[in-house]
N, CA, C and O of each residue as an XYZ file, in Angstrom:
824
protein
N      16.623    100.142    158.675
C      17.094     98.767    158.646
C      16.887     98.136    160.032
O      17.324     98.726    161.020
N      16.197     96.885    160.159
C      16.519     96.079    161.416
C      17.247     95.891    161.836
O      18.231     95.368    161.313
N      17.085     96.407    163.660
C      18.331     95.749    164.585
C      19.492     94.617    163.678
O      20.531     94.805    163.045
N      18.826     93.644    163.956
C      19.303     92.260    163.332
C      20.306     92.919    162.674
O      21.415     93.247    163.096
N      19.587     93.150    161.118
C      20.791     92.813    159.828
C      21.186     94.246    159.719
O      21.405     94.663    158.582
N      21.314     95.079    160.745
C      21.824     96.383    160.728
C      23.614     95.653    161.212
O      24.633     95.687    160.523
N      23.456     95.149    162.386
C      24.014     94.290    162.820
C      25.343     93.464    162.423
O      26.546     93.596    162.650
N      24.381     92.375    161.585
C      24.853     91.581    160.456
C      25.775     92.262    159.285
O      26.779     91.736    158.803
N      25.303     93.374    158.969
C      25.611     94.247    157.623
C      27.151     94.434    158.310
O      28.214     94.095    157.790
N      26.959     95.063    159.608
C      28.469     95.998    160.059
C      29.463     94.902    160.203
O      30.617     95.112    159.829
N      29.055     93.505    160.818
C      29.870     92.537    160.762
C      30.475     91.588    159.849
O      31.328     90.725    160.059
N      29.728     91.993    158.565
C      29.897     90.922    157.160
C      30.855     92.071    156.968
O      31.920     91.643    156.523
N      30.858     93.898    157.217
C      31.544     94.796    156.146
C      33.132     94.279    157.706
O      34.145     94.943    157.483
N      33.221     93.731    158.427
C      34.475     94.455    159.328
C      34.978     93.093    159.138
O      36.103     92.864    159.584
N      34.413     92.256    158.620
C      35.152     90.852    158.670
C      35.879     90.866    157.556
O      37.028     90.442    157.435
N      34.875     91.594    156.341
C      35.781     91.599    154.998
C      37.000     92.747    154.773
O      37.671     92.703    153.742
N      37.247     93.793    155.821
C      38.330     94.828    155.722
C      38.951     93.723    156.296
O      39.590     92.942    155.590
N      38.774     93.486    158.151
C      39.676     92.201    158.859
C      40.678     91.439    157.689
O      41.887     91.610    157.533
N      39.555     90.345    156.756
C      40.690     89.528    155.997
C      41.094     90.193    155.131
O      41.987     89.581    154.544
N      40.855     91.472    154.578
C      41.969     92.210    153.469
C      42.996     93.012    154.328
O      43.826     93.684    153.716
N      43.013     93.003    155.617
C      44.205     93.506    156.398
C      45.310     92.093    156.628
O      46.540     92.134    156.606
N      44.611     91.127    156.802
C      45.455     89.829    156.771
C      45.886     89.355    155.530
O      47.034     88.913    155.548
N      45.527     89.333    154.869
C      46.128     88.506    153.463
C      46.708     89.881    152.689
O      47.417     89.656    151.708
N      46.449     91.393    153.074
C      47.712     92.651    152.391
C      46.554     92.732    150.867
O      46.955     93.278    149.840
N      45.237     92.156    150.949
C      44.363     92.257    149.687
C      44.274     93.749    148.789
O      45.107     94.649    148.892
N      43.525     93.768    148.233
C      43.692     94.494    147.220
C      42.876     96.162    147.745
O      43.053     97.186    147.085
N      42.195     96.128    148.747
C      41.220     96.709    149.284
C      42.362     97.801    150.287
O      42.024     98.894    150.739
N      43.465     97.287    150.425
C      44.071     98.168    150.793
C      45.091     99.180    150.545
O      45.729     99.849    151.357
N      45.140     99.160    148.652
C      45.701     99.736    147.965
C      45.306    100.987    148.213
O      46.056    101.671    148.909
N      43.946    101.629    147.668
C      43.183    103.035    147.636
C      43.091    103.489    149.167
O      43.010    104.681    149.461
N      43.108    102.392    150.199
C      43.391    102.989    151.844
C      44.404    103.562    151.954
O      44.382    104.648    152.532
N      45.656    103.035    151.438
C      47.012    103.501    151.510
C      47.362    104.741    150.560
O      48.141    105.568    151.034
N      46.981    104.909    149.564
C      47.061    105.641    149.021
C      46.330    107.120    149.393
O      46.660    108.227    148.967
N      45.738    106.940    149.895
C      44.323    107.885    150.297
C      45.359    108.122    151.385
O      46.024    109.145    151.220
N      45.676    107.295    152.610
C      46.264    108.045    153.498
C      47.391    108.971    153.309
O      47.461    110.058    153.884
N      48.366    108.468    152.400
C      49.678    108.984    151.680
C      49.279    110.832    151.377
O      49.719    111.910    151.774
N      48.299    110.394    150.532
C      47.513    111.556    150.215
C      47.192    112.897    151.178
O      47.408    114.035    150.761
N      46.694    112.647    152.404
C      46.415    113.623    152.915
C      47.097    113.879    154.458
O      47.038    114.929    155.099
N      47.836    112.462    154.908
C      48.234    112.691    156.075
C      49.506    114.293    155.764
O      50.304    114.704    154.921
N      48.797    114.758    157.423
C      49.811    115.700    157.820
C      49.822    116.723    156.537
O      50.819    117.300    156.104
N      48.671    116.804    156.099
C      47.879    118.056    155.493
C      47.280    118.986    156.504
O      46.860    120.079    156.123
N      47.216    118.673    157.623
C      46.728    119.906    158.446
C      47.789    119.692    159.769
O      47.823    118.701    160.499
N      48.355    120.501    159.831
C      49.375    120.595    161.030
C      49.145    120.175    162.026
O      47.997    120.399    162.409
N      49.900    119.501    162.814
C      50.358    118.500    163.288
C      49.754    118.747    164.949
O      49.189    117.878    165.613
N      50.008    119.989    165.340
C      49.425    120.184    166.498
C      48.116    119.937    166.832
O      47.767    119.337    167.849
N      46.933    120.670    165.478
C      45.742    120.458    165.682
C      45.370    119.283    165.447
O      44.199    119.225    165.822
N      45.814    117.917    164.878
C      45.698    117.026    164.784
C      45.709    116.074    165.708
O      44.926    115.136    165.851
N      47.207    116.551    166.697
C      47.467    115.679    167.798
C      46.310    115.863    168.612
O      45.793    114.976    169.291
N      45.852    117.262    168.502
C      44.945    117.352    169.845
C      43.238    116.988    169.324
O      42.274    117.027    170.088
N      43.190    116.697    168.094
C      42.238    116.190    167.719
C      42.398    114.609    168.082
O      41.292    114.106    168.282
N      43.262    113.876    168.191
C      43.525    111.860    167.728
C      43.076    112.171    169.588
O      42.091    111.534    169.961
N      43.838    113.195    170.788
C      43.664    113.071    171.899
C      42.034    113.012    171.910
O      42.295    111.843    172.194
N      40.943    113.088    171.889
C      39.601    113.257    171.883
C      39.520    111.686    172.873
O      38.904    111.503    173.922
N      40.434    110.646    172.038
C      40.148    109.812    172.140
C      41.080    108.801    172.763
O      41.461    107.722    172.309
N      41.408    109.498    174.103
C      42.558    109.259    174.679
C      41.414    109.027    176.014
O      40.592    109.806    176.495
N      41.781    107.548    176.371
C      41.076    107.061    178.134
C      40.886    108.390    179.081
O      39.782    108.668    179.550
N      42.110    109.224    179.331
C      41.365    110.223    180.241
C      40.893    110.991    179.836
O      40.851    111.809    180.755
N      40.249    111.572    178.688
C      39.381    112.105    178.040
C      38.253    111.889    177.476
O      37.447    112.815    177.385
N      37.926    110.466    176.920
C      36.941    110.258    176.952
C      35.962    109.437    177.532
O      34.741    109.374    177.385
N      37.040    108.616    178.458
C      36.471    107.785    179.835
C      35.452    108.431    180.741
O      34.444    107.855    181.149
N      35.879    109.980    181.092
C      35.199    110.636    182.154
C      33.734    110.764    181.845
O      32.766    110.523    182.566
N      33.798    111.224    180.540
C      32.527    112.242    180.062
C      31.480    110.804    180.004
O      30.330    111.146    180.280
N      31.569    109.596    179.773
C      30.740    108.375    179.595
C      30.960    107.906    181.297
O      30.357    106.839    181.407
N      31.445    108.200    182.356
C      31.245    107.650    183.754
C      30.053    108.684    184.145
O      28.995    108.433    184.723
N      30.612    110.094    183.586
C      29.697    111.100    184.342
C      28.105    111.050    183.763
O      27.213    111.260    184.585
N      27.748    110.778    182.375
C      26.680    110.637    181.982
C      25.995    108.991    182.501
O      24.838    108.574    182.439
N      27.200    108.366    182.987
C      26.536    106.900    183.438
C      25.937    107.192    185.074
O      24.805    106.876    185.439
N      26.892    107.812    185.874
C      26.215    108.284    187.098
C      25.066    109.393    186.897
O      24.241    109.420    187.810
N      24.904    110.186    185.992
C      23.251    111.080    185.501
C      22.592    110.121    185.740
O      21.972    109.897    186.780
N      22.681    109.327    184.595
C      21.644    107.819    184.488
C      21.007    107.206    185.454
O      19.864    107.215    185.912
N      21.847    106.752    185.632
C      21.884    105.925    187.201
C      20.985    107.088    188.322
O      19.785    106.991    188.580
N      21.545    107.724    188.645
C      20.777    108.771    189.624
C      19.153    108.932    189.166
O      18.189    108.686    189.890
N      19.117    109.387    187.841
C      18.174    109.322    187.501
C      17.235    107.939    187.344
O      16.387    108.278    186.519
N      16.980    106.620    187.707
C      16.740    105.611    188.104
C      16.960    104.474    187.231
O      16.547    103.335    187.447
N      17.761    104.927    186.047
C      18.133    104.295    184.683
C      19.153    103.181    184.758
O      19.726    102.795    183.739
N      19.390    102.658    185.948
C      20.630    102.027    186.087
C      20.961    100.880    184.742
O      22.121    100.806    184.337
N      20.040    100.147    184.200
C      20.370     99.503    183.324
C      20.655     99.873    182.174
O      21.535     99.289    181.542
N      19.888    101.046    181.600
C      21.081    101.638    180.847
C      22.547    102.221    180.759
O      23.379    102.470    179.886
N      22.429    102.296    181.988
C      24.083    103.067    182.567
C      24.987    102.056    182.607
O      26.190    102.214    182.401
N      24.306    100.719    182.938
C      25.508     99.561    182.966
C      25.420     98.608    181.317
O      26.052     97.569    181.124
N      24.639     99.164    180.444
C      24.940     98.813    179.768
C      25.861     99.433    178.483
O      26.336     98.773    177.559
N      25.987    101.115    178.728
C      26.428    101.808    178.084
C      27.972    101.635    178.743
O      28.761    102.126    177.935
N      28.790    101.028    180.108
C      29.217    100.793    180.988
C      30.087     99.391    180.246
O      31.255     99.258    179.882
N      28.828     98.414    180.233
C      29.407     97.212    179.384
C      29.732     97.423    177.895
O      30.319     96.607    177.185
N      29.355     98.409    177.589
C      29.949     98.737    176.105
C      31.361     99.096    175.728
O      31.929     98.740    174.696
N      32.030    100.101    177.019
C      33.089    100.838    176.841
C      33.789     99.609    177.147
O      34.715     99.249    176.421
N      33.351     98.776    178.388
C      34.322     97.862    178.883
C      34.574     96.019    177.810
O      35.244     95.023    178.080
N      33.657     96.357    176.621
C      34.369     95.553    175.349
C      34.811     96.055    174.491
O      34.923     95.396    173.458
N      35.275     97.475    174.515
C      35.851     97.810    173.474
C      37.337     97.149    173.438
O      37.739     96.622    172.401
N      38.225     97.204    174.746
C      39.672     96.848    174.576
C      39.295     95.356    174.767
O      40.236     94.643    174.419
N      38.509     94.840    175.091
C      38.113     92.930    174.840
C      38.314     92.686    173.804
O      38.996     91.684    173.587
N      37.780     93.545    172.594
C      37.953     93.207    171.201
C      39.171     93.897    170.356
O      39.852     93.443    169.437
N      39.185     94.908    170.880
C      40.642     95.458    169.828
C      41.808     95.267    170.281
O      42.669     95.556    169.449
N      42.261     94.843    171.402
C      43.555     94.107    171.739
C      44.031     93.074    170.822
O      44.872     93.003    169.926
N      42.834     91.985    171.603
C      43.543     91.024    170.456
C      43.472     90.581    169.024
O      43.954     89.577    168.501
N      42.640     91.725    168.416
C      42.469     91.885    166.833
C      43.705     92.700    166.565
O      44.187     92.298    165.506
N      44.640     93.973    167.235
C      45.588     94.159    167.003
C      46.688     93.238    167.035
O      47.710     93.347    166.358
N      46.380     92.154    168.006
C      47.988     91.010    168.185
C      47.835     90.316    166.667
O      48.719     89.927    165.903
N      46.594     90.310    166.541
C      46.323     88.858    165.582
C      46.581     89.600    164.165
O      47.314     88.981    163.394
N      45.952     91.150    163.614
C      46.686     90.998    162.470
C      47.961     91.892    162.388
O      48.716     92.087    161.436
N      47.983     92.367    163.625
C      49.416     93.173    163.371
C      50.321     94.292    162.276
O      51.464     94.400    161.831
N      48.907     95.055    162.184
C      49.098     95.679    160.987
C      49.975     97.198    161.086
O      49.560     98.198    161.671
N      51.258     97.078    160.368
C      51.583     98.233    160.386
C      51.273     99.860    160.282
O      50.315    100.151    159.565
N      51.887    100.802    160.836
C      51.148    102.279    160.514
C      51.578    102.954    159.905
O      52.787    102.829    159.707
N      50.910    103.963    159.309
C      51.238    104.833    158.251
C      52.635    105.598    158.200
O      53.226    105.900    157.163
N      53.025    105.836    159.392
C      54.365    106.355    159.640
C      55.337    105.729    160.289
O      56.448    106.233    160.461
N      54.941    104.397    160.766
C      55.914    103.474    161.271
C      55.614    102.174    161.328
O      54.918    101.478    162.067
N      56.536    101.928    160.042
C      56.003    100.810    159.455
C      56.920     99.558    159.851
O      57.016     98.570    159.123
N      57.592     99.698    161.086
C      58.326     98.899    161.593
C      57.709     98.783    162.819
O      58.406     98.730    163.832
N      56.195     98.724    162.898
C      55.579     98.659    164.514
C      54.500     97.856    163.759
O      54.363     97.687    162.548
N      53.551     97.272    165.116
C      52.409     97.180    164.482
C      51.597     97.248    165.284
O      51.751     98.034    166.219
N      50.286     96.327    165.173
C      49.273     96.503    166.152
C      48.385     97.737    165.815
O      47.962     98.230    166.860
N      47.944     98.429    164.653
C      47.386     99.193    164.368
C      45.692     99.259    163.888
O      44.997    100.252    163.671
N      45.385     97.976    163.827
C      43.951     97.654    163.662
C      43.425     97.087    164.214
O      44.046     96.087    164.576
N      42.166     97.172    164.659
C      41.517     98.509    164.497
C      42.383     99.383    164.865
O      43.599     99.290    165.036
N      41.243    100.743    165.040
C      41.907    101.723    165.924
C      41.229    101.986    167.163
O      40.119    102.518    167.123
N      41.849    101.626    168.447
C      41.510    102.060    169.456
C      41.300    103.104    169.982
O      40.908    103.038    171.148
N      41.430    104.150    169.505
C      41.123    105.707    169.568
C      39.970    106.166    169.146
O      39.350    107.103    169.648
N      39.625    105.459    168.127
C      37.845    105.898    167.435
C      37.097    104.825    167.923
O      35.925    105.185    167.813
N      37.131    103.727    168.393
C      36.211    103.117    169.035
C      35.955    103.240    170.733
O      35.063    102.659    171.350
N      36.921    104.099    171.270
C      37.298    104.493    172.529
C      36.323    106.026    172.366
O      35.528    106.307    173.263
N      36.461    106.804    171.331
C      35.493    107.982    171.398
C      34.461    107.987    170.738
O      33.768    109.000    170.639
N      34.110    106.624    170.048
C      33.009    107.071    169.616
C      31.513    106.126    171.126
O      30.439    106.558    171.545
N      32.127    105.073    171.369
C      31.737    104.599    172.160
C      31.267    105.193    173.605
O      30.355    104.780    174.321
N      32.354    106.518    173.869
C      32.254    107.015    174.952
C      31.585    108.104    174.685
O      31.067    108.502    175.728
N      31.414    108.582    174.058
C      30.802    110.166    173.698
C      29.463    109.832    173.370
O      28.576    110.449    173.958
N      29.096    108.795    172.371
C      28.150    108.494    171.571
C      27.212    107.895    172.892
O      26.179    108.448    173.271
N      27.778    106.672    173.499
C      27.276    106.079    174.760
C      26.656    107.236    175.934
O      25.565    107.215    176.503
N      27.621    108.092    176.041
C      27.171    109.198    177.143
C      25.882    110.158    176.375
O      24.893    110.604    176.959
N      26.178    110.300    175.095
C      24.904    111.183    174.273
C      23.585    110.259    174.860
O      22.847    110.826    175.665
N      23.316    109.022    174.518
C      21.758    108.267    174.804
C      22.053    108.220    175.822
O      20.995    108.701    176.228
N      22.696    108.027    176.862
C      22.108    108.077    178.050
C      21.676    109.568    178.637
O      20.964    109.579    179.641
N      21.997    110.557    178.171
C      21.211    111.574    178.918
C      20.109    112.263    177.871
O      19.137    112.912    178.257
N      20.355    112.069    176.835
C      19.402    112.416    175.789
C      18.250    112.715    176.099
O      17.872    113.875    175.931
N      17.167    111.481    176.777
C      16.049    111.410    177.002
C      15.482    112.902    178.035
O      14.335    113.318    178.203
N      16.525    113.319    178.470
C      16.566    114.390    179.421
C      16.825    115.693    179.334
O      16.527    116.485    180.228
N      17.621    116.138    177.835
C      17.612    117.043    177.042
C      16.031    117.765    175.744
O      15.577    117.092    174.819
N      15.754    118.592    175.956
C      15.044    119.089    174.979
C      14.653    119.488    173.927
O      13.560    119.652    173.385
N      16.577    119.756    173.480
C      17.019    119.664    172.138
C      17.782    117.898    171.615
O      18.284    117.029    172.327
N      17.639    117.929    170.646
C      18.311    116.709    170.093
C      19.665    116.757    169.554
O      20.047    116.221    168.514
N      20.402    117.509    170.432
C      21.717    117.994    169.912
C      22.773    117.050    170.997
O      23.990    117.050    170.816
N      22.181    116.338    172.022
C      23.711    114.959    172.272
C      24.042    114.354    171.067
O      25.204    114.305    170.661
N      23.585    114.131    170.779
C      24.396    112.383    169.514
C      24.389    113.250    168.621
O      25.118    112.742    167.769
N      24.091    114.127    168.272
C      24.967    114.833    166.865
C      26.677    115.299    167.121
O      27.689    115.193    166.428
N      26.451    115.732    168.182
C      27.498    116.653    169.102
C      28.428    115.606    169.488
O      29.624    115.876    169.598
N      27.940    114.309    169.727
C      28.806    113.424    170.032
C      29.424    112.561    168.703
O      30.564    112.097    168.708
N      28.715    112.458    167.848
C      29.274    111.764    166.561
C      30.436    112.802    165.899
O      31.335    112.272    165.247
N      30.432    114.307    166.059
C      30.743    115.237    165.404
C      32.200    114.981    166.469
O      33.135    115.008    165.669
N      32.629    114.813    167.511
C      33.555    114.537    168.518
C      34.303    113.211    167.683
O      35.450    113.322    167.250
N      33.668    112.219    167.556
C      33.744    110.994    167.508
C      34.630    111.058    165.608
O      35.582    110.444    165.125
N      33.891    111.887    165.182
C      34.336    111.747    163.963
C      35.767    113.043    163.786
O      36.633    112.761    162.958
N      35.890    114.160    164.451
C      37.282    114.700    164.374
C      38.083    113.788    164.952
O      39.303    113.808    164.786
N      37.459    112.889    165.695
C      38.762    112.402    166.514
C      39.415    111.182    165.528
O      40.555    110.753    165.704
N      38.510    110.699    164.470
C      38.817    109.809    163.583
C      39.420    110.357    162.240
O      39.910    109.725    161.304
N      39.261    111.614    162.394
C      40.450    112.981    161.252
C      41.602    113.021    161.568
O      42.628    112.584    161.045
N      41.337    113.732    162.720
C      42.584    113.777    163.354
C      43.585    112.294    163.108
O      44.444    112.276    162.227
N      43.361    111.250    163.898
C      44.131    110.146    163.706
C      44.218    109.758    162.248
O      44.617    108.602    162.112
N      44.049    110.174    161.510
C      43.965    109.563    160.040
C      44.991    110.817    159.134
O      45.631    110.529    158.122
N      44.958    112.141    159.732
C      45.395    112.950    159.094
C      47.280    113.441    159.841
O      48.319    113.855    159.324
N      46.790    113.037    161.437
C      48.255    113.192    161.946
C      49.053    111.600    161.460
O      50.202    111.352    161.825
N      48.380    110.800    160.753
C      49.162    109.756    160.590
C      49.478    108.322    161.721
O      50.351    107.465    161.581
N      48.578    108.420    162.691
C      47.812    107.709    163.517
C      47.838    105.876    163.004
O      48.383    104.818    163.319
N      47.007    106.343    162.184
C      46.095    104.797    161.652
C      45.342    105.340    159.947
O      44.846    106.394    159.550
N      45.556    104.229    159.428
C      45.056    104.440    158.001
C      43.519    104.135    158.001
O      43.080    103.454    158.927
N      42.484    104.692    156.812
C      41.522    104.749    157.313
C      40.645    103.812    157.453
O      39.522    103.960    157.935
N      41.147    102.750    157.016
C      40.375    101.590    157.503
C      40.481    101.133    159.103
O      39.636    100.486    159.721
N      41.407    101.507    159.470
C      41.596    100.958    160.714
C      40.279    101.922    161.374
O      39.469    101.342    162.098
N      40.130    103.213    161.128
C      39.050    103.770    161.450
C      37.651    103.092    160.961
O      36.765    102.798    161.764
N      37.578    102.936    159.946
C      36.300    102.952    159.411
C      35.719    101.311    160.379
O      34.650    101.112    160.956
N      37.015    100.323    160.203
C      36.593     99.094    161.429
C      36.665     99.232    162.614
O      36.449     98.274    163.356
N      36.987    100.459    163.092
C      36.419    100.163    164.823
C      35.006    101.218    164.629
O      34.851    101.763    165.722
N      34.108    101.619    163.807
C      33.246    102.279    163.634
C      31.940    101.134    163.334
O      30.849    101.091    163.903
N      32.464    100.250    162.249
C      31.865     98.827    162.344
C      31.491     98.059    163.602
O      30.426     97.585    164.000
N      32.961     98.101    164.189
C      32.628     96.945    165.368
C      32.035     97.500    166.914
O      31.718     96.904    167.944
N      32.064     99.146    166.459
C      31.449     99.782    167.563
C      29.836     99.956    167.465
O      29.099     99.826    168.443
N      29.357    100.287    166.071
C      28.006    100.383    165.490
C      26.904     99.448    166.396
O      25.839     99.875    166.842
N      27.495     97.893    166.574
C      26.125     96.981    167.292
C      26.190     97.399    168.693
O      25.185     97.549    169.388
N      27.616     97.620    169.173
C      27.346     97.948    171.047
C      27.087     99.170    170.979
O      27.093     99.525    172.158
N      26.803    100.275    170.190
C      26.165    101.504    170.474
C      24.345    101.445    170.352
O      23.503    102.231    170.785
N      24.177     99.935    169.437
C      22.929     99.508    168.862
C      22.194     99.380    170.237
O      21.156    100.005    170.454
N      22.576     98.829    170.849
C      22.290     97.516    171.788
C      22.237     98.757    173.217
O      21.585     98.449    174.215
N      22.921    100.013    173.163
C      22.820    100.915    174.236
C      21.565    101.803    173.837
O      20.764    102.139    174.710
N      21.425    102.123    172.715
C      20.159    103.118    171.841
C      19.033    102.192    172.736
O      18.374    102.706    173.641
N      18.897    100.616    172.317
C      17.848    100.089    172.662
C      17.346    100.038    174.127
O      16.189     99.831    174.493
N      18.331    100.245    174.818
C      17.878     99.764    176.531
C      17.589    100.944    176.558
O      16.528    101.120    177.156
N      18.198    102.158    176.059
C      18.318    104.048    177.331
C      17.393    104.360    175.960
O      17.783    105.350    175.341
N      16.527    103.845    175.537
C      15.477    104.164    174.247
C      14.985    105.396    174.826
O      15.329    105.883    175.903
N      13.822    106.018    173.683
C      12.830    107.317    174.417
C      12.458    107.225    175.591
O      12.500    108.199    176.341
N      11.944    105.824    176.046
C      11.149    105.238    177.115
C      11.868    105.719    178.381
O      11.230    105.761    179.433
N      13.605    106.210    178.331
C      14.286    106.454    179.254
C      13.776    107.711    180.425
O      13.683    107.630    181.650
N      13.540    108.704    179.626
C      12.615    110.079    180.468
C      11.707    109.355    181.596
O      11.848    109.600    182.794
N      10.614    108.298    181.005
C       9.405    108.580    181.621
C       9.941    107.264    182.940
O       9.652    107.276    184.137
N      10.483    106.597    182.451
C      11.395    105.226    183.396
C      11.479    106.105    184.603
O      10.951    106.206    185.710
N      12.424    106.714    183.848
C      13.492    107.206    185.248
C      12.910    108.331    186.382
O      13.104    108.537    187.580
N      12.093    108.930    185.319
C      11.347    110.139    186.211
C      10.296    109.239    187.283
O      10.239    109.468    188.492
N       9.497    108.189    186.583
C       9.022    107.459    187.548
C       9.436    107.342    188.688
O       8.736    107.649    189.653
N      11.080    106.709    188.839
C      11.749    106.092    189.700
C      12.009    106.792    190.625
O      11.853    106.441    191.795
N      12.596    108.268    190.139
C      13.037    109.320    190.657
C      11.917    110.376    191.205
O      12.432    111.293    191.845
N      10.998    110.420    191.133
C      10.173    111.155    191.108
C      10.258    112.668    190.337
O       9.394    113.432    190.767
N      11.065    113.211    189.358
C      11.011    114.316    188.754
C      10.921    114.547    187.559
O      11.182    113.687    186.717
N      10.613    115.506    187.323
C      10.139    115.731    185.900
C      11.101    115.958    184.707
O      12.162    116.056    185.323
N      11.253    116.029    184.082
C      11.819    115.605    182.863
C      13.051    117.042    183.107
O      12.908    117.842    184.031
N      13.975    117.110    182.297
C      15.201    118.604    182.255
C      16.158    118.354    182.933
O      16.222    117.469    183.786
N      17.197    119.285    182.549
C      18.359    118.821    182.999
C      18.289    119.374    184.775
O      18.878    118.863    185.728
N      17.228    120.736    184.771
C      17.514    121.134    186.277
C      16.434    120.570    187.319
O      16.026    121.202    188.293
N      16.046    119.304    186.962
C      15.423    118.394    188.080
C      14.422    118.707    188.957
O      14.042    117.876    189.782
């Protein structure tokens, strides 16, 4: 699918969960139910430490340290753009939490639960740090390794009772174009860029 309406697609699907979280629509019957269903089916510990994946000092580091690789390696514009990615994630889910104020699965006298800032915080950071060093790996095992992170950490919060799963499935939406938009700058082209710049040859041991 094209950039573009790859794009388009994730934003027509997060606008239409958005207004069925505001108007209580019908779309969030089988969410609720589904969560009812399985939360706190897997004990509680491994869960917590699964929703942590996606906790700022955990997954902040691992996307600074692959942004300084980058960068060193002569990539700087991908590094600041994988950089500007993390730094709209709380631009946008702050005040989509004030605005629909959606209660959580286990405390339903709070709100502010949608999106979820925990899966767009790890998938952004893990996923972001995977393309930027990718080009420099030999196997193609970053961004699997990082989606596979990205996605316990969206179990976890869904199963310790976190956030219901839409709140996941829309910060996965609204993360999809700024992970788009990082693929495109730190593209294949990234190896031969940077080695240029840098003068070395491709691997992680330089």
């Amino acid at each position: 699918m094209p950039f573009g309406a790859l794009c388009a697609f994730c934003a027509l699907l997060f606008a239409l969960i958005t207004w069925q979280v505001l108007v209580s629509g019908p779309l969030l019957v089988p969410d609720e139910e589904f969560s009812r269903a399985v939360v706190r089916a897997v004990p509680d510990p491994v869960t917590e430490r699964l929703s942590d994946l996606g906790n700022i000092p955990v997954a902040l580091p691992v996307l600074v340290s692959a942004m300084a690789y980058a960068a060193w390696r002569g990539r700087r514009p991908a590094a600041l753009t994988a950089g500007l990615a993390m730094v709209t994630v709380p631009a946008l889910i702050v005040p989509l939490k004030e605005w629909t104020a959606r209660p959580g699965p286990l405390e339903p006298w709070a709100a502010g639960y949608f999106p979820s800032g925990h899966t767009a915080t790890s998938l952004v950071a893990y996923v972001g740090a995977a393309l930027l060093i990718a080009p420099y790996t030999r196997r193609p095992w970053p961004v699997p390794l990082a989606l596979a992170l990205a996605a316990l950490t969206a179990a976890g919060l869904i199963l310790r009772g976190f956030h219901w799963p839409l709140d996941v499935v829309a910060s996965v939406l609204m993360c999809t174009p700024l992970l788009l938009v990082v693929r495109r700058v730190a593209g294949p082209g990234g190896r031969r860029e940077g080695d240029r710049e840098t003068g070395r040859e491709g691997g992680w041991a330089g």
